[in-house]
DRENSELO-850911 format. One record per residue (C-alpha): residue number from 1; residue in three letters; x, y, z. Coordinates in steps of 0.001 Angstrom, whole numbers. Example, Ala and Ser with C-alpha at 12.3 -4.5 7.8 and 13.67 -1.06 7.14 Angstrom:
! residues 2
+-----+-----+---------+---------+---------+
:   k :   r :       x :       y :       z :
+-----+-----+---------+---------+---------+
:   1 : ALA :   12300 :   -4500 :    7800 :
:   2 : SER :   13670 :   -1060 :    7140 :
+-----+-----+---------+---------+---------+
//
This chain:
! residues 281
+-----+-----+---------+---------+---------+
:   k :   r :       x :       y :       z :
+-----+-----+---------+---------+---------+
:   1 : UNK :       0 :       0 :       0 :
:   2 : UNK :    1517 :    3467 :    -913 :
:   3 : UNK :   -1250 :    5825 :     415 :
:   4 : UNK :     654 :    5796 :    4252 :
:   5 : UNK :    2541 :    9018 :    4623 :
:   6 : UNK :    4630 :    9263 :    7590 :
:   7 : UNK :    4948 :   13253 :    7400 :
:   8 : UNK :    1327 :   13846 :    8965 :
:   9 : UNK :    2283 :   11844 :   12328 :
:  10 : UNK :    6153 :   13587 :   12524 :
:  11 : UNK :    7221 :   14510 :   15888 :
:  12 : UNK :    3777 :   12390 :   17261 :
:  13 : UNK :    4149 :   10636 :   20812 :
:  14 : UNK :    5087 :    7382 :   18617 :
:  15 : UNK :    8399 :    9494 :   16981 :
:  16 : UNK :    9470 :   10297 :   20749 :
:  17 : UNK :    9660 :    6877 :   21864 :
:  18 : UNK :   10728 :    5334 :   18502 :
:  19 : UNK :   14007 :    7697 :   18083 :
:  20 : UNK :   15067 :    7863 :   21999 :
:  21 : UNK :   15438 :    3715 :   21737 :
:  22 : UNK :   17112 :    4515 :   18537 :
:  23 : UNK :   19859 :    6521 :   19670 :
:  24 : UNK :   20226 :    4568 :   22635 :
:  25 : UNK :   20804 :    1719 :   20584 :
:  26 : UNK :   23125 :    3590 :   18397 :
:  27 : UNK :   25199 :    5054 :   21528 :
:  28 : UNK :   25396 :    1583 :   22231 :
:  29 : UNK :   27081 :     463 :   19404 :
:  30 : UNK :   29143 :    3114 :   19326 :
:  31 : UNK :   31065 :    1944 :   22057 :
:  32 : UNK :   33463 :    -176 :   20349 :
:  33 : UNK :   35791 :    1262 :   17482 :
:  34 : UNK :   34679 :   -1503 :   14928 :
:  35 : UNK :   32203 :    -136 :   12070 :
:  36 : UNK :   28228 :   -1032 :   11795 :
:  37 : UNK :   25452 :    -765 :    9424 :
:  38 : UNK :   22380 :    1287 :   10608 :
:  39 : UNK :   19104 :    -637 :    8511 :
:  40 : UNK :   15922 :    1104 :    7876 :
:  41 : UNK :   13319 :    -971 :    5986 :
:  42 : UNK :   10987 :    1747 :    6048 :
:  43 : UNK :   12737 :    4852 :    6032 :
:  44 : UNK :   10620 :    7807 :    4870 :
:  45 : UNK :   11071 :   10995 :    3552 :
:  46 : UNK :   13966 :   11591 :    5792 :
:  47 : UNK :   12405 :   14388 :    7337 :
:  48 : UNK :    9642 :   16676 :    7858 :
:  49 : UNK :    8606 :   20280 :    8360 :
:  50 : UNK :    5906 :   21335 :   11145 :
:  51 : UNK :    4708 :   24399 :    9887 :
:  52 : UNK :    3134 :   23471 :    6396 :
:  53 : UNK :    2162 :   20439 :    4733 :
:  54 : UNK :     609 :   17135 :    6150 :
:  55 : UNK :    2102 :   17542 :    9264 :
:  56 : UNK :     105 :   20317 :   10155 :
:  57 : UNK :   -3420 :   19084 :    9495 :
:  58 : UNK :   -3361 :   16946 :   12838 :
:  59 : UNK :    -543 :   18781 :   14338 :
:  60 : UNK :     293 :   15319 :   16073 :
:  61 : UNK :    4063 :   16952 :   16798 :
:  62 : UNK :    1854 :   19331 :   19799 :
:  63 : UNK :    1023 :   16702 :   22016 :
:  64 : UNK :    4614 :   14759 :   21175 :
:  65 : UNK :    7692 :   16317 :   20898 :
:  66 : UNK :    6177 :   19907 :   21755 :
:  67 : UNK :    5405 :   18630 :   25153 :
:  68 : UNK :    9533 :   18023 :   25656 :
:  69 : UNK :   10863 :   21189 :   23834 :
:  70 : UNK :   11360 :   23653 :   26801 :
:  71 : UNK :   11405 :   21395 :   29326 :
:  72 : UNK :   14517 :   21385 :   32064 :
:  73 : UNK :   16372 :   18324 :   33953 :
:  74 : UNK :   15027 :   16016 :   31647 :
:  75 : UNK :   16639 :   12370 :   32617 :
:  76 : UNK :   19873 :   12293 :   30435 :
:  77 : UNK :   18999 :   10090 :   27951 :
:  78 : UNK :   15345 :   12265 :   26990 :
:  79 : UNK :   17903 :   15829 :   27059 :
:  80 : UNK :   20067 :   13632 :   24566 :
:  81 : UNK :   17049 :   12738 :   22160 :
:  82 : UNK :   16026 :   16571 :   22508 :
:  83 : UNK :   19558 :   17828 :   21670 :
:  84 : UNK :   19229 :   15700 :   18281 :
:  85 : UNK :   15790 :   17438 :   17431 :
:  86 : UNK :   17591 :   20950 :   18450 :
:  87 : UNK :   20649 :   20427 :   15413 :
:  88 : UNK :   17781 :   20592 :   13017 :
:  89 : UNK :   16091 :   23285 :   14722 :
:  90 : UNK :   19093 :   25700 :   15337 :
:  91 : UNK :   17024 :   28854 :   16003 :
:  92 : UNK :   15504 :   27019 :   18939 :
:  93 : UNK :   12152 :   27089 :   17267 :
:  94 : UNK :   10304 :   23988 :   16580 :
:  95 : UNK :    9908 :   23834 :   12884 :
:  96 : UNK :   11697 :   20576 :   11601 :
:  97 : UNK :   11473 :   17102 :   12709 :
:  98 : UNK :   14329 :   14396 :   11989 :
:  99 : UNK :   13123 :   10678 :   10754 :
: 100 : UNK :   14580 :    7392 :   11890 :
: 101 : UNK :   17780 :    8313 :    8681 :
: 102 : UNK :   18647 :   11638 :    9798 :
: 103 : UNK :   19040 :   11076 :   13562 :
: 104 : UNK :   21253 :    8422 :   12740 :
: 105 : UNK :   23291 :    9988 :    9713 :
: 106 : UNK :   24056 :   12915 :   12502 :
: 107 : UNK :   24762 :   10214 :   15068 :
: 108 : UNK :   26532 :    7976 :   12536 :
: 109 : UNK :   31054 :    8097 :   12903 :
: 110 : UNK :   33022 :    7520 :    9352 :
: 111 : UNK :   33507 :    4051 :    9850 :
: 112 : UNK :   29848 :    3621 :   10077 :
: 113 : UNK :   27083 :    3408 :    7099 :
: 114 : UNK :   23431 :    3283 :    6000 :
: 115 : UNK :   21111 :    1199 :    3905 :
: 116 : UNK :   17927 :    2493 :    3536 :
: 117 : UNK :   14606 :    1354 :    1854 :
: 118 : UNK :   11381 :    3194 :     980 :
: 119 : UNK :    8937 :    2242 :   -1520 :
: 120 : UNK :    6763 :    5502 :   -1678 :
: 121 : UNK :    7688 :    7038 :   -5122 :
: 122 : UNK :    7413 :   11049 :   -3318 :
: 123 : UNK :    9278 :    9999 :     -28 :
: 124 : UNK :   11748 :    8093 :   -1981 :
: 125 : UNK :   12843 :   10971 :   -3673 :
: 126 : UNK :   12663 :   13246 :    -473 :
: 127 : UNK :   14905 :   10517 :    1363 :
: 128 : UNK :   17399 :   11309 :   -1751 :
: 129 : UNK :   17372 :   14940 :    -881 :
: 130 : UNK :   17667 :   14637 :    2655 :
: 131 : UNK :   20441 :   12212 :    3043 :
: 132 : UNK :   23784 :   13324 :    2503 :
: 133 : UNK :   25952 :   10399 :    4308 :
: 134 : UNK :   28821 :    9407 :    1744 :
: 135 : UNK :   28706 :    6044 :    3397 :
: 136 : UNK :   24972 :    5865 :    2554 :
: 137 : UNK :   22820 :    3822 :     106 :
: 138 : UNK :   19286 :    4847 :    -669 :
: 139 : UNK :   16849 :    2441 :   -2329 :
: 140 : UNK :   13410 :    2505 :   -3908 :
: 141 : UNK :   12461 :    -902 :   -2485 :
: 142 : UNK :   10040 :   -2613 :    -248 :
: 143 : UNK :   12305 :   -2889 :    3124 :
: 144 : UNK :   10922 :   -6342 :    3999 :
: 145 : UNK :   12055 :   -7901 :     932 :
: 146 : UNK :   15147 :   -6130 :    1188 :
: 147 : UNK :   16272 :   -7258 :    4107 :
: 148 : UNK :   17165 :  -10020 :    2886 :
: 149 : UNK :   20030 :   -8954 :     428 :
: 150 : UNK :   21380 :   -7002 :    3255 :
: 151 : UNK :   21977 :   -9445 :    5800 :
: 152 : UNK :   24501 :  -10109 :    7652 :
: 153 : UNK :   26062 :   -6275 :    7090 :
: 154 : UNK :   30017 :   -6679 :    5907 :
: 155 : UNK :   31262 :   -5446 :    9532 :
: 156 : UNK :   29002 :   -8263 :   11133 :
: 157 : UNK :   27451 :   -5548 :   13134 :
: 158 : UNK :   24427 :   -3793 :   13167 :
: 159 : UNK :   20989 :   -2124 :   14280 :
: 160 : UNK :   17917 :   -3180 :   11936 :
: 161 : UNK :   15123 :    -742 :   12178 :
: 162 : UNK :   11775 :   -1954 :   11126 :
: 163 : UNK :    8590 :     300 :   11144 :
: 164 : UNK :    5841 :    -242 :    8870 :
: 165 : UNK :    3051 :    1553 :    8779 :
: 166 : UNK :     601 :   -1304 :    9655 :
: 167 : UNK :   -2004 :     261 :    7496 :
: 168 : UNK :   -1751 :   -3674 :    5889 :
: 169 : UNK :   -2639 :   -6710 :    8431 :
: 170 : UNK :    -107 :   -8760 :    6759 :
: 171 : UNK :    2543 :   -6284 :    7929 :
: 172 : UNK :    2101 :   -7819 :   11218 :
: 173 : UNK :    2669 :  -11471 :    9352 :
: 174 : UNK :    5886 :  -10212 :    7146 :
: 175 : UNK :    7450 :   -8381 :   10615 :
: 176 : UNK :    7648 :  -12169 :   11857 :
: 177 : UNK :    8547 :  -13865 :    9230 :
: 178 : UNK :   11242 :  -10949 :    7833 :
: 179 : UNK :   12201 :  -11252 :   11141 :
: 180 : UNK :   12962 :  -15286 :   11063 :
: 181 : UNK :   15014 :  -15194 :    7955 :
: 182 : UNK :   17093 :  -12098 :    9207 :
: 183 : UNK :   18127 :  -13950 :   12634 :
: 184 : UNK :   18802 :  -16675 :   10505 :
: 185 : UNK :   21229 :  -14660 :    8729 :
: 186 : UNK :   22246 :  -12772 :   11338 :
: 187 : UNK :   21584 :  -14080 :   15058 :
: 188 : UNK :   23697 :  -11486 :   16809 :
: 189 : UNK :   22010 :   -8345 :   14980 :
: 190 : UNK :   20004 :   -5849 :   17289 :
: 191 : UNK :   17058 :   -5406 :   15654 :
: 192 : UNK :   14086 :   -2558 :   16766 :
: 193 : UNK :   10388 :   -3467 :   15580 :
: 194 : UNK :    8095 :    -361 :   15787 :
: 195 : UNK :    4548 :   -1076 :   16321 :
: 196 : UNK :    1399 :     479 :   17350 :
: 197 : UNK :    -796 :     130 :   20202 :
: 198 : UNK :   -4279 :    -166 :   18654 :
: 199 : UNK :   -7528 :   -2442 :   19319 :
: 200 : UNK :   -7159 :   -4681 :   16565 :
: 201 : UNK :   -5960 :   -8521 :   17178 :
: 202 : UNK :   -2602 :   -8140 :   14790 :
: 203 : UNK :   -1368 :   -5403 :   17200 :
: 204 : UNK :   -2344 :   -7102 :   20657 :
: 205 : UNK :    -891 :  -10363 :   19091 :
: 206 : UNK :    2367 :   -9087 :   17577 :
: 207 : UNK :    4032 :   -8339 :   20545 :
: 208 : UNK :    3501 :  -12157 :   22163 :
: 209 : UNK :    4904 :  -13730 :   18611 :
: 210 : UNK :    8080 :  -11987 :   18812 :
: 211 : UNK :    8733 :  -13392 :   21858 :
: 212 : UNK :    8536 :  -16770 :   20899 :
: 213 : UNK :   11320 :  -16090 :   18226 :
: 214 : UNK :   14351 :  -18177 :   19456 :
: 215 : UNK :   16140 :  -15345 :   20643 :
: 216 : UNK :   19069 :  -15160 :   23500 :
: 217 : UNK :   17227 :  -11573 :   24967 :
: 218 : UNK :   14779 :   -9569 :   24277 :
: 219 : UNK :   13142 :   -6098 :   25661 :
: 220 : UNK :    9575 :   -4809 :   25201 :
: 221 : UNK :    8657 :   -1381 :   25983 :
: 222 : UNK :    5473 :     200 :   25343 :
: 223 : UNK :    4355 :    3728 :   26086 :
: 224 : UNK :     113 :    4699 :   26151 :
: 225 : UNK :    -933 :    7978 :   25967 :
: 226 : UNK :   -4417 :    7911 :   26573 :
: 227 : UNK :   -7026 :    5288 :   27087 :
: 228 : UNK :   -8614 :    3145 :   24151 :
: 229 : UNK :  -11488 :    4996 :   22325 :
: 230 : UNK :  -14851 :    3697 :   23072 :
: 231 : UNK :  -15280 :    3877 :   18864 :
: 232 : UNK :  -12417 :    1591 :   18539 :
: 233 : UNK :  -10009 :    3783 :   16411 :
: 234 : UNK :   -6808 :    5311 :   16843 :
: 235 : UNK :   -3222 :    4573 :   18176 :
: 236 : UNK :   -3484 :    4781 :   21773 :
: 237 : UNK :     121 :    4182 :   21878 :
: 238 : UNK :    3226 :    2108 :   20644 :
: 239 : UNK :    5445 :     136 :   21377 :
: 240 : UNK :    9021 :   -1026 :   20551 :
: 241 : UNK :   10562 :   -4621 :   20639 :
: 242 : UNK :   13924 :   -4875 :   20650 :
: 243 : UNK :   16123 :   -8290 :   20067 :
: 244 : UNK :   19573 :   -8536 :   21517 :
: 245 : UNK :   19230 :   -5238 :   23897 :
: 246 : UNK :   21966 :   -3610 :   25393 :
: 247 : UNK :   21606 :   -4730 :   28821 :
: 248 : UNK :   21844 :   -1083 :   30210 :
: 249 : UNK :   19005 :    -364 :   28059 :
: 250 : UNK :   16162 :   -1858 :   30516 :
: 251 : UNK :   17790 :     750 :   33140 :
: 252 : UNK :   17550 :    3775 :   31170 :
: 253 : UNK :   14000 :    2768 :   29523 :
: 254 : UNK :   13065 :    3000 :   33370 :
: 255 : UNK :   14256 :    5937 :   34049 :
: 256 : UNK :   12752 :    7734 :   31050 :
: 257 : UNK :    9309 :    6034 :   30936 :
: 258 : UNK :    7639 :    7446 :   34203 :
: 259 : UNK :    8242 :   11018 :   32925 :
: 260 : UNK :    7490 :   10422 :   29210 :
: 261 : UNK :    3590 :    9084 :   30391 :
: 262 : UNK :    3256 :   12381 :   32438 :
: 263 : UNK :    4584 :   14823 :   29914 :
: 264 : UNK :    2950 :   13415 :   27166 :
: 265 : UNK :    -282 :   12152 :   28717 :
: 266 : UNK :   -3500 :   12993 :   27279 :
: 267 : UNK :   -6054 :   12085 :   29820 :
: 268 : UNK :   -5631 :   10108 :   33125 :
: 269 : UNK :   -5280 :    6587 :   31439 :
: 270 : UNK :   -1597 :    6926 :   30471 :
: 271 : UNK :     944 :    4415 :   31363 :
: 272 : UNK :    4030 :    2663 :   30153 :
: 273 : UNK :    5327 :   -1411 :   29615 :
: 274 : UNK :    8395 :   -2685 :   30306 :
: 275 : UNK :    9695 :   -6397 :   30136 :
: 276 : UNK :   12217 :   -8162 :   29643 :
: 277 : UNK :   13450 :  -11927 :   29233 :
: 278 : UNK :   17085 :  -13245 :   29511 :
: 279 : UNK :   17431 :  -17013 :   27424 :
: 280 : UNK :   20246 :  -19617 :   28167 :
: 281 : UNK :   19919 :  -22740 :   24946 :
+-----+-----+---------+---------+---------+
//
Protein backbone atom coordinates (compact mmCIF):
# COMPACT_ATOMS: atom_id res chain seq x y z
CA UNK A 1 0.00 0.00 0.00
CA UNK A 2 1.52 3.47 -0.91
CA UNK A 3 -1.25 5.82 0.41
CA UNK A 4 0.65 5.80 4.25
CA UNK A 5 2.54 9.02 4.62
CA UNK A 6 4.63 9.26 7.59
CA UNK A 7 4.95 13.25 7.40
CA UNK A 8 1.33 13.85 8.97
CA UNK A 9 2.28 11.84 12.33
CA UNK A 10 6.15 13.59 12.52
CA UNK A 11 7.22 14.51 15.89
CA UNK A 12 3.78 12.39 17.26
CA UNK A 13 4.15 10.64 20.81
CA UNK A 14 5.09 7.38 18.62
CA UNK A 15 8.40 9.49 16.98
CA UNK A 16 9.47 10.30 20.75
CA UNK A 17 9.66 6.88 21.86
CA UNK A 18 10.73 5.33 18.50
CA UNK A 19 14.01 7.70 18.08
CA UNK A 20 15.07 7.86 22.00
CA UNK A 21 15.44 3.71 21.74
CA UNK A 22 17.11 4.51 18.54
CA UNK A 23 19.86 6.52 19.67
CA UNK A 24 20.23 4.57 22.63
CA UNK A 25 20.80 1.72 20.58
CA UNK A 26 23.13 3.59 18.40
CA UNK A 27 25.20 5.05 21.53
CA UNK A 28 25.40 1.58 22.23
CA UNK A 29 27.08 0.46 19.40
CA UNK A 30 29.14 3.11 19.33
CA UNK A 31 31.06 1.94 22.06
CA UNK A 32 33.46 -0.18 20.35
CA UNK A 33 35.79 1.26 17.48
CA UNK A 34 34.68 -1.50 14.93
CA UNK A 35 32.20 -0.14 12.07
CA UNK A 36 28.23 -1.03 11.80
CA UNK A 37 25.45 -0.77 9.42
CA UNK A 38 22.38 1.29 10.61
CA UNK A 39 19.10 -0.64 8.51
CA UNK A 40 15.92 1.10 7.88
CA UNK A 41 13.32 -0.97 5.99
CA UNK A 42 10.99 1.75 6.05
CA UNK A 43 12.74 4.85 6.03
CA UNK A 44 10.62 7.81 4.87
CA UNK A 45 11.07 10.99 3.55
CA UNK A 46 13.97 11.59 5.79
CA UNK A 47 12.40 14.39 7.34
CA UNK A 48 9.64 16.68 7.86
CA UNK A 49 8.61 20.28 8.36
CA UNK A 50 5.91 21.34 11.14
CA UNK A 51 4.71 24.40 9.89
CA UNK A 52 3.13 23.47 6.40
CA UNK A 53 2.16 20.44 4.73
CA UNK A 54 0.61 17.14 6.15
CA UNK A 55 2.10 17.54 9.26
CA UNK A 56 0.10 20.32 10.16
CA UNK A 57 -3.42 19.08 9.49
CA UNK A 58 -3.36 16.95 12.84
CA UNK A 59 -0.54 18.78 14.34
CA UNK A 60 0.29 15.32 16.07
CA UNK A 61 4.06 16.95 16.80
CA UNK A 62 1.85 19.33 19.80
CA UNK A 63 1.02 16.70 22.02
CA UNK A 64 4.61 14.76 21.18
CA UNK A 65 7.69 16.32 20.90
CA UNK A 66 6.18 19.91 21.75
CA UNK A 67 5.41 18.63 25.15
CA UNK A 68 9.53 18.02 25.66
CA UNK A 69 10.86 21.19 23.83
CA UNK A 70 11.36 23.65 26.80
CA UNK A 71 11.40 21.40 29.33
CA UNK A 72 14.52 21.38 32.06
CA UNK A 73 16.37 18.32 33.95
CA UNK A 74 15.03 16.02 31.65
CA UNK A 75 16.64 12.37 32.62
CA UNK A 76 19.87 12.29 30.43
CA UNK A 77 19.00 10.09 27.95
CA UNK A 78 15.35 12.27 26.99
CA UNK A 79 17.90 15.83 27.06
CA UNK A 80 20.07 13.63 24.57
CA UNK A 81 17.05 12.74 22.16
CA UNK A 82 16.03 16.57 22.51
CA UNK A 83 19.56 17.83 21.67
CA UNK A 84 19.23 15.70 18.28
CA UNK A 85 15.79 17.44 17.43
CA UNK A 86 17.59 20.95 18.45
CA UNK A 87 20.65 20.43 15.41
CA UNK A 88 17.78 20.59 13.02
CA UNK A 89 16.09 23.29 14.72
CA UNK A 90 19.09 25.70 15.34
CA UNK A 91 17.02 28.85 16.00
CA UNK A 92 15.50 27.02 18.94
CA UNK A 93 12.15 27.09 17.27
CA UNK A 94 10.30 23.99 16.58
CA UNK A 95 9.91 23.83 12.88
CA UNK A 96 11.70 20.58 11.60
CA UNK A 97 11.47 17.10 12.71
CA UNK A 98 14.33 14.40 11.99
CA UNK A 99 13.12 10.68 10.75
CA UNK A 100 14.58 7.39 11.89
CA UNK A 101 17.78 8.31 8.68
CA UNK A 102 18.65 11.64 9.80
CA UNK A 103 19.04 11.08 13.56
CA UNK A 104 21.25 8.42 12.74
CA UNK A 105 23.29 9.99 9.71
CA UNK A 106 24.06 12.91 12.50
CA UNK A 107 24.76 10.21 15.07
CA UNK A 108 26.53 7.98 12.54
CA UNK A 109 31.05 8.10 12.90
CA UNK A 110 33.02 7.52 9.35
CA UNK A 111 33.51 4.05 9.85
CA UNK A 112 29.85 3.62 10.08
CA UNK A 113 27.08 3.41 7.10
CA UNK A 114 23.43 3.28 6.00
CA UNK A 115 21.11 1.20 3.90
CA UNK A 116 17.93 2.49 3.54
CA UNK A 117 14.61 1.35 1.85
CA UNK A 118 11.38 3.19 0.98
CA UNK A 119 8.94 2.24 -1.52
CA UNK A 120 6.76 5.50 -1.68
CA UNK A 121 7.69 7.04 -5.12
CA UNK A 122 7.41 11.05 -3.32
CA UNK A 123 9.28 10.00 -0.03
CA UNK A 124 11.75 8.09 -1.98
CA UNK A 125 12.84 10.97 -3.67
CA UNK A 126 12.66 13.25 -0.47
CA UNK A 127 14.91 10.52 1.36
CA UNK A 128 17.40 11.31 -1.75
CA UNK A 129 17.37 14.94 -0.88
CA UNK A 130 17.67 14.64 2.66
CA UNK A 131 20.44 12.21 3.04
CA UNK A 132 23.78 13.32 2.50
CA UNK A 133 25.95 10.40 4.31
CA UNK A 134 28.82 9.41 1.74
CA UNK A 135 28.71 6.04 3.40
CA UNK A 136 24.97 5.86 2.55
CA UNK A 137 22.82 3.82 0.11
CA UNK A 138 19.29 4.85 -0.67
CA UNK A 139 16.85 2.44 -2.33
CA UNK A 140 13.41 2.51 -3.91
CA UNK A 141 12.46 -0.90 -2.48
CA UNK A 142 10.04 -2.61 -0.25
CA UNK A 143 12.31 -2.89 3.12
CA UNK A 144 10.92 -6.34 4.00
CA UNK A 145 12.05 -7.90 0.93
CA UNK A 146 15.15 -6.13 1.19
CA UNK A 147 16.27 -7.26 4.11
CA UNK A 148 17.16 -10.02 2.89
CA UNK A 149 20.03 -8.95 0.43
CA UNK A 150 21.38 -7.00 3.25
CA UNK A 151 21.98 -9.44 5.80
CA UNK A 152 24.50 -10.11 7.65
CA UNK A 153 26.06 -6.28 7.09
CA UNK A 154 30.02 -6.68 5.91
CA UNK A 155 31.26 -5.45 9.53
CA UNK A 156 29.00 -8.26 11.13
CA UNK A 157 27.45 -5.55 13.13
CA UNK A 158 24.43 -3.79 13.17
CA UNK A 159 20.99 -2.12 14.28
CA UNK A 160 17.92 -3.18 11.94
CA UNK A 161 15.12 -0.74 12.18
CA UNK A 162 11.78 -1.95 11.13
CA UNK A 163 8.59 0.30 11.14
CA UNK A 164 5.84 -0.24 8.87
CA UNK A 165 3.05 1.55 8.78
CA UNK A 166 0.60 -1.30 9.66
CA UNK A 167 -2.00 0.26 7.50
CA UNK A 168 -1.75 -3.67 5.89
CA UNK A 169 -2.64 -6.71 8.43
CA UNK A 170 -0.11 -8.76 6.76
CA UNK A 171 2.54 -6.28 7.93
CA UNK A 172 2.10 -7.82 11.22
CA UNK A 173 2.67 -11.47 9.35
CA UNK A 174 5.89 -10.21 7.15
CA UNK A 175 7.45 -8.38 10.61
CA UNK A 176 7.65 -12.17 11.86
CA UNK A 177 8.55 -13.87 9.23
CA UNK A 178 11.24 -10.95 7.83
CA UNK A 179 12.20 -11.25 11.14
CA UNK A 180 12.96 -15.29 11.06
CA UNK A 181 15.01 -15.19 7.96
CA UNK A 182 17.09 -12.10 9.21
CA UNK A 183 18.13 -13.95 12.63
CA UNK A 184 18.80 -16.68 10.50
CA UNK A 185 21.23 -14.66 8.73
CA UNK A 186 22.25 -12.77 11.34
CA UNK A 187 21.58 -14.08 15.06
CA UNK A 188 23.70 -11.49 16.81
CA UNK A 189 22.01 -8.35 14.98
CA UNK A 190 20.00 -5.85 17.29
CA UNK A 191 17.06 -5.41 15.65
CA UNK A 192 14.09 -2.56 16.77
CA UNK A 193 10.39 -3.47 15.58
CA UNK A 194 8.09 -0.36 15.79
CA UNK A 195 4.55 -1.08 16.32
CA UNK A 196 1.40 0.48 17.35
CA UNK A 197 -0.80 0.13 20.20
CA UNK A 198 -4.28 -0.17 18.65
CA UNK A 199 -7.53 -2.44 19.32
CA UNK A 200 -7.16 -4.68 16.57
CA UNK A 201 -5.96 -8.52 17.18
CA UNK A 202 -2.60 -8.14 14.79
CA UNK A 203 -1.37 -5.40 17.20
CA UNK A 204 -2.34 -7.10 20.66
CA UNK A 205 -0.89 -10.36 19.09
CA UNK A 206 2.37 -9.09 17.58
CA UNK A 207 4.03 -8.34 20.54
CA UNK A 208 3.50 -12.16 22.16
CA UNK A 209 4.90 -13.73 18.61
CA UNK A 210 8.08 -11.99 18.81
CA UNK A 211 8.73 -13.39 21.86
CA UNK A 212 8.54 -16.77 20.90
CA UNK A 213 11.32 -16.09 18.23
CA UNK A 214 14.35 -18.18 19.46
CA UNK A 215 16.14 -15.35 20.64
CA UNK A 216 19.07 -15.16 23.50
CA UNK A 217 17.23 -11.57 24.97
CA UNK A 218 14.78 -9.57 24.28
CA UNK A 219 13.14 -6.10 25.66
CA UNK A 220 9.58 -4.81 25.20
CA UNK A 221 8.66 -1.38 25.98
CA UNK A 222 5.47 0.20 25.34
CA UNK A 223 4.35 3.73 26.09
CA UNK A 224 0.11 4.70 26.15
CA UNK A 225 -0.93 7.98 25.97
CA UNK A 226 -4.42 7.91 26.57
CA UNK A 227 -7.03 5.29 27.09
CA UNK A 228 -8.61 3.14 24.15
CA UNK A 229 -11.49 5.00 22.33
CA UNK A 230 -14.85 3.70 23.07
CA UNK A 231 -15.28 3.88 18.86
CA UNK A 232 -12.42 1.59 18.54
CA UNK A 233 -10.01 3.78 16.41
CA UNK A 234 -6.81 5.31 16.84
CA UNK A 235 -3.22 4.57 18.18
CA UNK A 236 -3.48 4.78 21.77
CA UNK A 237 0.12 4.18 21.88
CA UNK A 238 3.23 2.11 20.64
CA UNK A 239 5.45 0.14 21.38
CA UNK A 240 9.02 -1.03 20.55
CA UNK A 241 10.56 -4.62 20.64
CA UNK A 242 13.92 -4.87 20.65
CA UNK A 243 16.12 -8.29 20.07
CA UNK A 244 19.57 -8.54 21.52
CA UNK A 245 19.23 -5.24 23.90
CA UNK A 246 21.97 -3.61 25.39
CA UNK A 247 21.61 -4.73 28.82
CA UNK A 248 21.84 -1.08 30.21
CA UNK A 249 19.00 -0.36 28.06
CA UNK A 250 16.16 -1.86 30.52
CA UNK A 251 17.79 0.75 33.14
CA UNK A 252 17.55 3.78 31.17
CA UNK A 253 14.00 2.77 29.52
CA UNK A 254 13.06 3.00 33.37
CA UNK A 255 14.26 5.94 34.05
CA UNK A 256 12.75 7.73 31.05
CA UNK A 257 9.31 6.03 30.94
CA UNK A 258 7.64 7.45 34.20
CA UNK A 259 8.24 11.02 32.93
CA UNK A 260 7.49 10.42 29.21
CA UNK A 261 3.59 9.08 30.39
CA UNK A 262 3.26 12.38 32.44
CA UNK A 263 4.58 14.82 29.91
CA UNK A 264 2.95 13.42 27.17
CA UNK A 265 -0.28 12.15 28.72
CA UNK A 266 -3.50 12.99 27.28
CA UNK A 267 -6.05 12.08 29.82
CA UNK A 268 -5.63 10.11 33.13
CA UNK A 269 -5.28 6.59 31.44
CA UNK A 270 -1.60 6.93 30.47
CA UNK A 271 0.94 4.41 31.36
CA UNK A 272 4.03 2.66 30.15
CA UNK A 273 5.33 -1.41 29.61
CA UNK A 274 8.39 -2.69 30.31
CA UNK A 275 9.70 -6.40 30.14
CA UNK A 276 12.22 -8.16 29.64
CA UNK A 277 13.45 -11.93 29.23
CA UNK A 278 17.08 -13.24 29.51
CA UNK A 279 17.43 -17.01 27.42
CA UNK A 280 20.25 -19.62 28.17
CA UNK A 281 19.92 -22.74 24.95
Amino acid sequence: MLSYRHAFHAGNHADVLKHLVEILLVRYLQQKDKAFWYVDTHAGAGAYSLESGYATQNAEFETGIARLWQQQHLPAALADYVGQIRQLNPDGILRHYPGSPLIAQALLRPQDSMRLFELHPADFELLQRNVTSRTTQVRQSDGFAALKAVLPPLPRRGLILIDPPYEDKQDYLRVVESLGEGLQRFANGVYAIWYPRLQRRESEDLPQQLKQLPVTSWLHVALNVHAPRDDGFGMHGSGIFIINPPWTLRDTLAECLPVLAALLAQDGQSGFVLEHEERHY
